[in-house]
C-alpha positions as CSV (number, residue, x, y, z in Angstrom):
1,X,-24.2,-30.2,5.2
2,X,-21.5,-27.3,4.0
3,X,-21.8,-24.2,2.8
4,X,-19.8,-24.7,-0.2
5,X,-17.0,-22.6,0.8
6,X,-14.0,-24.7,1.4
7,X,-14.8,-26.4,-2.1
8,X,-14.7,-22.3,-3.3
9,X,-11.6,-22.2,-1.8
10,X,-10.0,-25.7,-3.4
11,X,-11.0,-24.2,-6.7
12,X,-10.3,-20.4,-6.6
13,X,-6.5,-21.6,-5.2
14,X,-6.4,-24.1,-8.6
15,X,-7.6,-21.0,-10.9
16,X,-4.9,-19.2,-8.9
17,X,-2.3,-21.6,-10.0
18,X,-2.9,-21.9,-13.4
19,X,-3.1,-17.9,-13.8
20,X,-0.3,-17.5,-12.1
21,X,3.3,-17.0,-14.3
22,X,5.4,-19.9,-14.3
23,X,8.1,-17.7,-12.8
24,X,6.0,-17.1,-9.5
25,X,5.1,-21.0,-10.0
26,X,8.7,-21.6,-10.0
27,X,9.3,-19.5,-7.0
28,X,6.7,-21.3,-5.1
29,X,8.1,-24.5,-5.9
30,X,11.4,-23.9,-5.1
31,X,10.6,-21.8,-1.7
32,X,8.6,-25.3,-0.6
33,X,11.5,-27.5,-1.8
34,X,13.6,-25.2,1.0
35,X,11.5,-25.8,3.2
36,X,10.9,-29.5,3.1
37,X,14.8,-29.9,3.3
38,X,14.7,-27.7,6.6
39,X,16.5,-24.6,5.1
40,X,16.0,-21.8,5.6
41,X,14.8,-18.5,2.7
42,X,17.5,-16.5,1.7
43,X,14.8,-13.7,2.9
44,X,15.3,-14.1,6.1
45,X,18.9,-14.6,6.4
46,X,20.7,-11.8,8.2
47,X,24.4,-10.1,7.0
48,X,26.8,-12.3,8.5
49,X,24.6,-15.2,9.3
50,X,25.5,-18.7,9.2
51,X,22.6,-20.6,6.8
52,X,21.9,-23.7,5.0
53,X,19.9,-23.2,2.0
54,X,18.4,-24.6,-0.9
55,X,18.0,-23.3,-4.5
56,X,19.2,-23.5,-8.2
57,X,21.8,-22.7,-9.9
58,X,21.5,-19.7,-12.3
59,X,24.1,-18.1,-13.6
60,X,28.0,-19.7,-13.4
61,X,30.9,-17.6,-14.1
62,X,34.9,-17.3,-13.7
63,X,35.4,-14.3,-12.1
64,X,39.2,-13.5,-11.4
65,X,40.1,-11.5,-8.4
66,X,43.5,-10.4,-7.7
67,X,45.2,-12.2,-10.2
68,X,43.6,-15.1,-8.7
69,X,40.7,-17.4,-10.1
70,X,37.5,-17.5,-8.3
71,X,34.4,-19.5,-9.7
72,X,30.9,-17.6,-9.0
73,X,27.5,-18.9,-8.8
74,X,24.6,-17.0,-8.7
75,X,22.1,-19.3,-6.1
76,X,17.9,-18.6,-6.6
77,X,15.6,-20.1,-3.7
78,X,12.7,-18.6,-4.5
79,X,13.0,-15.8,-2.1
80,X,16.3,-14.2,-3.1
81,X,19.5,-14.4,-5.0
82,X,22.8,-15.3,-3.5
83,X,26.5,-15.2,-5.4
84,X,28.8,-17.9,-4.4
85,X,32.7,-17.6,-4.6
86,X,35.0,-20.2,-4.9
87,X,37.9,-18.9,-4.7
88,X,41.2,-19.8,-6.6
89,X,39.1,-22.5,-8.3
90,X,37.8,-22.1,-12.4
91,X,35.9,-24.4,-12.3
92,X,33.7,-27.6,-9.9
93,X,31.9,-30.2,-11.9
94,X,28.6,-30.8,-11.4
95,X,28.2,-26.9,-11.1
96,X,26.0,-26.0,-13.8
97,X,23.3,-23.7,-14.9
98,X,19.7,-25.6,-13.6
99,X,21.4,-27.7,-11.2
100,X,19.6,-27.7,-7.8
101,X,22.2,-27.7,-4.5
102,X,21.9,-26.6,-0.6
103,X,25.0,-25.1,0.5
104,X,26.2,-24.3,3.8
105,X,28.1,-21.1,5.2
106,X,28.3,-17.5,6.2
107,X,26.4,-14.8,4.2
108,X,27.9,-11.7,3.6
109,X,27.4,-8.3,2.0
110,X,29.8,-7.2,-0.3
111,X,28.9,-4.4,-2.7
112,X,25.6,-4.3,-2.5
113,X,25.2,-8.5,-3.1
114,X,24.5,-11.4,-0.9
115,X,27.7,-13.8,-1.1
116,X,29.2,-17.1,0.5
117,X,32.7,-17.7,0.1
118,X,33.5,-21.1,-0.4
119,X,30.0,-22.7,0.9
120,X,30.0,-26.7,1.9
121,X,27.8,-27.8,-0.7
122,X,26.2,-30.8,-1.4
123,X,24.7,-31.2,-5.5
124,X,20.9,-32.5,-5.5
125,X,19.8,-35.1,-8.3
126,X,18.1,-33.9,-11.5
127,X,17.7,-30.5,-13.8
128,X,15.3,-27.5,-11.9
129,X,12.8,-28.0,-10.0
């Protein structure tokens, strides 16, 4: 016979959930979605690192640099933010607001923001999640 507390448990983590805000929901979500396609958190991704990671598109903006055009993309996983630079490109279909991605490359510093210039990327099916 139990004790009763791993049902205590089952229940305070479903109170947990529905208290929580959907933002941290969200977060949760996306930060297991990483993980299940073997990525790794923006987190713990060093300057200068090589990563793969996983996350959804937040913010997409042409950005020119130098006279030349250069597509950003601001990346959320859950854990962090990171800008993506295309450069000399205006614009990539598929690249939207809510669209969900893993990208591949080198993260960088550069003025005080987490950045991957030109990342392999590969567009996920479906809106956020």
């Amino acid at each position: 016979m139990g004790n009763g507390k791993s049902g205590n448990r089952g229940l305070w983590r479903a109170l947990s959930r529905w208290a929580a805000p959907d933002s941290e929901i969200h977060a949760a979500e996306l930060r297991k979605n990483a993980r299940v396609a073997g990525c790794v958190p923006l987190s713990q991704v060093g300057d200068r690192e090589r990563a793969r990671v996983r996350g959804v598109v937040h913010t997409v903006t042409l950005q020119p640099r130098a006279g030349v055009p250069a597509l950003e993309a601001e990346l959320y996983d859950g854990s962090d933010v990171l800008t993506l630079i295309w450069l000399g490109r205006r614009r990539i279909t598929g690249i939207d607001c809510g669209r969900n991605m893993v990208v591949n490359g080198r993260v960088s510093a550069v003025d005080g923001r987490r950045v991957m210039y030109n990342p392999e990327y590969r567009l996920l099916p479906g809106g956020t999640a």
